[in-house]
C-alpha positions in Angstrom: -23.8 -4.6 2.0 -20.4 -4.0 3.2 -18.7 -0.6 3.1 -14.8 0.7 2.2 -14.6 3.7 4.3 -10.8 4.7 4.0 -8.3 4.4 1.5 -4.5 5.7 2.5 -0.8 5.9 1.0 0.8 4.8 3.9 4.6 4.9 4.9 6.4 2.0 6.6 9.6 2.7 6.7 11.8 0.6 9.5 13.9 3.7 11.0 9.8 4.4 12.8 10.6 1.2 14.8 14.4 2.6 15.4 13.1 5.8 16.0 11.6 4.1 19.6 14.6 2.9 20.6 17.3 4.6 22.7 20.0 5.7 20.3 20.9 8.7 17.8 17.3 7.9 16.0 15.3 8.1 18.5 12.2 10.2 18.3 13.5 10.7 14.8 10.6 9.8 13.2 7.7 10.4 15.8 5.6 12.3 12.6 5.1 9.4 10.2 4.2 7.2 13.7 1.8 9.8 14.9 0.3 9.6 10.9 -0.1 6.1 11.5 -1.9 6.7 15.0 -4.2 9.0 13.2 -5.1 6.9 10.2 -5.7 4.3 13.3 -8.0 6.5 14.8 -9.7 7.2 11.8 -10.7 3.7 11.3 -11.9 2.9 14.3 -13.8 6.5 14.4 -15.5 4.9 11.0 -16.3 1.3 12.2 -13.7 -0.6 10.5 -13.4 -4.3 11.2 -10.7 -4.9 8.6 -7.5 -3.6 7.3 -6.5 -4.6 3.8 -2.9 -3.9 3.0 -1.4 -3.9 0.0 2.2 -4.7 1.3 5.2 -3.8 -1.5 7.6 -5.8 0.5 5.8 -8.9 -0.1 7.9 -10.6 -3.5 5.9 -12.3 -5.8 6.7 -13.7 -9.3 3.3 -15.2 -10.3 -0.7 -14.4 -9.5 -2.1 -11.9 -6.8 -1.6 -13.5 -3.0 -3.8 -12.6 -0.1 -2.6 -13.7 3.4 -5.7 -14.5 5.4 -4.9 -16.7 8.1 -7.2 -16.7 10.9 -4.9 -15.0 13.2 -1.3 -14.2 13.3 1.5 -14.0 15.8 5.4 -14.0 16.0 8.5 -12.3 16.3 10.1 -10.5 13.0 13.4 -9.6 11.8 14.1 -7.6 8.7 16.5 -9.9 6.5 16.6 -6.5 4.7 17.6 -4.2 7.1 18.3 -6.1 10.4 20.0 -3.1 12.1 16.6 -1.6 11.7 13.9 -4.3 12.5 15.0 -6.9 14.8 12.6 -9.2 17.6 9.8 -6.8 16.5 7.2 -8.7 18.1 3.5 -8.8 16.9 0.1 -9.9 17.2 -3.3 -9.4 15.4 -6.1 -11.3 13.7 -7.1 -12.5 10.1 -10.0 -12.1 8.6 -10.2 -15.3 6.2 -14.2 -15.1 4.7 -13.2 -11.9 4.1 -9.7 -13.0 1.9 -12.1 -15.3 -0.1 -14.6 -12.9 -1.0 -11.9 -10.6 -2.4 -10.0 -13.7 -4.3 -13.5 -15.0 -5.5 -14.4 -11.4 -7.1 -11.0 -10.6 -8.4 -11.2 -14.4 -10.3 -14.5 -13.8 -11.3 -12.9 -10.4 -12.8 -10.2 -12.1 -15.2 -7.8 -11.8 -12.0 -6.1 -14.4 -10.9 -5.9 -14.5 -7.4 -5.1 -17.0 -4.2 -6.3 -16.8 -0.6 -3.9 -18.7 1.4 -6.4 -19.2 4.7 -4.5 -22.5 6.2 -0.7 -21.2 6.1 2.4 -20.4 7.7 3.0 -17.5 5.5 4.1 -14.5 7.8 3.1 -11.2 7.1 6.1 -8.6 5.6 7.2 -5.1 7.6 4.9 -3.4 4.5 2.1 -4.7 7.0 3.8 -5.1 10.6 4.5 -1.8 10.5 1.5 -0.3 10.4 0.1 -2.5 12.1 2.5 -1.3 15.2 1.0 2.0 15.0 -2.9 1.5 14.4 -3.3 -1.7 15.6 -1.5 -2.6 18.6 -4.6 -3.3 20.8 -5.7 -5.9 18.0 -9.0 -3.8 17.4 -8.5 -4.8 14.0 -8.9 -8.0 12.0 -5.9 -7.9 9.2 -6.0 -9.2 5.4 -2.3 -8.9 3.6 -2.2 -8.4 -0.2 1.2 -9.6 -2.5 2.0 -6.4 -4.0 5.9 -6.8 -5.1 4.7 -7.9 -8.4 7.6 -8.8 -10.5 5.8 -10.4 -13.1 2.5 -8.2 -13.0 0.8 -5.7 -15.4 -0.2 -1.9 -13.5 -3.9 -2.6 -15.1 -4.0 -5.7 -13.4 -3.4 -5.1 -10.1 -5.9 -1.7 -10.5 -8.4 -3.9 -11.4 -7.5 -6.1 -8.5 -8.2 -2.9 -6.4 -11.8 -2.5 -8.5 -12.2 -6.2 -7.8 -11.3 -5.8 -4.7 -14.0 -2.7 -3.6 -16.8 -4.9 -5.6 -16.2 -7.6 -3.1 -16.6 -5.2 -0.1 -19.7 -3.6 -1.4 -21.7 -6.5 -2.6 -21.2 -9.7 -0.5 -19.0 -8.6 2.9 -21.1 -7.8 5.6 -18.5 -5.4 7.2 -16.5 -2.2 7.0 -13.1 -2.0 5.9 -10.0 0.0 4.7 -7.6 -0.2 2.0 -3.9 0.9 2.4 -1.3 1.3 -0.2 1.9 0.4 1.7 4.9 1.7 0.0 7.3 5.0 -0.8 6.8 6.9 -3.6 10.5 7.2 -5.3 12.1 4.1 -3.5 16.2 4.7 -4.8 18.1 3.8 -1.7 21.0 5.4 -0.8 24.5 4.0 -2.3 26.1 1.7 0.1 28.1 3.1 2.5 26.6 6.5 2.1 23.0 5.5 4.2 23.7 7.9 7.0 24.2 10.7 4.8 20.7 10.3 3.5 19.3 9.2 6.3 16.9 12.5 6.1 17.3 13.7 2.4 16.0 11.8 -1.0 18.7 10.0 -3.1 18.4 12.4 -6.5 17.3 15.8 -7.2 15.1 14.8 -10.1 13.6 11.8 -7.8 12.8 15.1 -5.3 11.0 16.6 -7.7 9.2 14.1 -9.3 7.9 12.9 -6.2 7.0 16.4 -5.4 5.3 17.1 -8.2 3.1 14.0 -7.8 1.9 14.6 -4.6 0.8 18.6 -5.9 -1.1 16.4 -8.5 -2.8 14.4 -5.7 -3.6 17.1 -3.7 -5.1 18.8 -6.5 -7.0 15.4 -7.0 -5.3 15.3 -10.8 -6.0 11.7 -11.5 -6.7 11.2 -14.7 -3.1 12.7 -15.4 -1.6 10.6 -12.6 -3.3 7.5 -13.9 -1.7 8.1 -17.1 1.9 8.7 -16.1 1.9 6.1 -13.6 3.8 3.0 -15.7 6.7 5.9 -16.3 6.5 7.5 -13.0 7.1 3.6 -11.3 9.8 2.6 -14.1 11.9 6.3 -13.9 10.7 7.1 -10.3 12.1 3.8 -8.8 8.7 3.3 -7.5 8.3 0.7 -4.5 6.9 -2.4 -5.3 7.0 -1.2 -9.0 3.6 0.9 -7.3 1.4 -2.3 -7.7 0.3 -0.9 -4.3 -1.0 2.8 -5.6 -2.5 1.1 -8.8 -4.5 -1.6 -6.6 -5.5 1.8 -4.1 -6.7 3.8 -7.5 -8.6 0.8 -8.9 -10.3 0.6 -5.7 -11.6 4.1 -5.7 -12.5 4.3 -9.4 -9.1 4.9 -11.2 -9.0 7.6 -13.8 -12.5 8.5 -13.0 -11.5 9.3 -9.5 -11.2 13.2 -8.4 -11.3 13.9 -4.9 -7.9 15.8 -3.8 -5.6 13.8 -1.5 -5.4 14.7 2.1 -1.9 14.9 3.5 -1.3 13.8 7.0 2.4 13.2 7.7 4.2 15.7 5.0 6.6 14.1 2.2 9.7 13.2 3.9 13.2 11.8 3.3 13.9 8.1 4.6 17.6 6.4 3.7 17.2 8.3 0.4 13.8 7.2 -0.9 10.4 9.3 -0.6 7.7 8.8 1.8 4.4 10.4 3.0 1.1 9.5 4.9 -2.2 10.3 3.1 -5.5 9.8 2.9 -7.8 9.4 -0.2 -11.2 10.5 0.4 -13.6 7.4 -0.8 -16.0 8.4 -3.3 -18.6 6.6 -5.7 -16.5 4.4 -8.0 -18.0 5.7 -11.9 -17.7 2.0 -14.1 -16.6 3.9 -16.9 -13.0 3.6 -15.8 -12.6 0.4 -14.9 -8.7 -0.4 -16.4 -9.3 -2.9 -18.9 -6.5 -6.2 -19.7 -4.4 -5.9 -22.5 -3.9 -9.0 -24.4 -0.1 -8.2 -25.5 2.4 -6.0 -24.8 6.0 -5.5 -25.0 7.0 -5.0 -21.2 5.0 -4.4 -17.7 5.6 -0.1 -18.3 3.0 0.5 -21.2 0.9 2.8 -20.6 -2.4 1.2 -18.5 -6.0 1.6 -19.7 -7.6 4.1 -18.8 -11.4 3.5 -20.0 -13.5 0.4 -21.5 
């Protein structure tokens, strides 16, 4: 029935919304914008009705959370980083049939999962970002996914991302895409000493950890990259814990998957963490590699699933 026609790794990082203002920063980060623009263009060059975001800077300490109001409007302040984000004003519509159909299928898949359709809720900067960039004509209906998972298991939430694509494909009558909202190493600078990494990664190790990871996704290594993933989020000071990238690779098939990542805004530096722009080719998901749940476990970094 319905279709997922692009899946990206997509930055969101508040110095792009400094970066249009008159100042020091400005133009500063005109690269990871025009990524956004082009993943925009993408979508609509594909039919997309929907954007699904899997947004790391929504907090949450218990079940998957999808924000589907019917529409939604306001003016936003970072309580994070108000230098950065303040009276940031936006505007877009929900898509709330669609939000139940991917809670009903994630449920149905041992997930538990909420669609809050008659809410207040506002959406996080994971989502008003991007949306800034690819969205700002309101083309697109928008459908916000919890994915600062404090209490959460990796094989979880990549089975909410398998969930999730099963939804799409069997009962939506649409087309949509899936972002992964969130940095790859996310160590902020030290306090006091943000300017000085304004532009450069926090650690030499977290450099090349994160470079090394993206060679693996461009050489479409996922079968390794599914399997370091727990580590890489725990040592790598992975945003949102990478709920985000685990609910992206459920969605395109997980360990199974194989088609190399396309890079559109190269890895870059932002206030010491890592960031990049990239696009995941959608193929056929393979059910062999469906993460399966794990009925005990020590802590949320053991190592996730990989087949049934």
């Amino acid at each position: 029935m319905g279709k997922l026609a692009l899946a990206a790794k997509i930055t969101h990082v508040p110095s792009m919304y400094l970066s249009e203002l008159d100042g020091p920063r400005k133009g500063t980060r005109q690269d990871a914008i025009d990524g956004h623009v082009e993943i925009g263009r993408r979508c609509r060059e594909l039919g997309v009705d929907t954007i699904v975001v899997f947004d790391t800077h929504w907090l949450v300490n218990a079940n998957y959370h999808l924000n589907c109001a019917p529409s939604f409007s306001g003016t936003y302040t970072s309580n994070e980083l108000p230098h950065f984000i303040s009276n940031l004003a936006y505007g877009f519509p929900g898509n709330p049939a669609l939000g139940q159909l991917l809670a009903k299928t994630a449920n149905e898949m041992g997930v538990e999962t909420l669609a809050h359709e008659r809410t207040t809720l506002a959406p996080e900067y994971g989502t008003l970002v991007p949306m800034r960039y690819m969205n700002a004509d309101r083309h697109f209906k928008v459908v916000s996914v919890s994915a600062l998972c404090m209490a959460h298991y990796l094989d979880d939430s990549a089975r909410l991302g398998w969930a999730f694509r099963r939804a799409v494909e069997e009962h939506y009558d649409g087309t949509v895409a899936f972002f992964a909202s969130g940095s790859l190493s996310h160590r902020f600078a030290q306090n006091g000493l943000a300017p000085e990494f304004a532009f450069r990664i926090w650690s030499p190790f977290l450099e090349a950890l994160d470079r090394e990871v993206v060679a693996m996704w461009k050489r479409g290594d996922w079968n390794a990259f599914c399997g370091m993933l727990p580590e890489y989020a725990a040592k790598g000071h992975g945003e949102g814990f990478m709920h985000d990238t685990a609910m992206l690779l459920g969605a395109l098939g997980w360990s199974a998957y194989d088609a190399p990542a396309e890079i559109v805004t190269p890895y870059f530096g932002a206030s010491g963490t890592g960031q990049l722009n990239a696009v995941f080719p959608v193929t056929p998901q393979r059910g062999d590699a469906i993460p399966r749940p794990v009925a005990s476990r020590a802590d949320g970094y053991t190592s996730v699933a990989t087949r049934l």
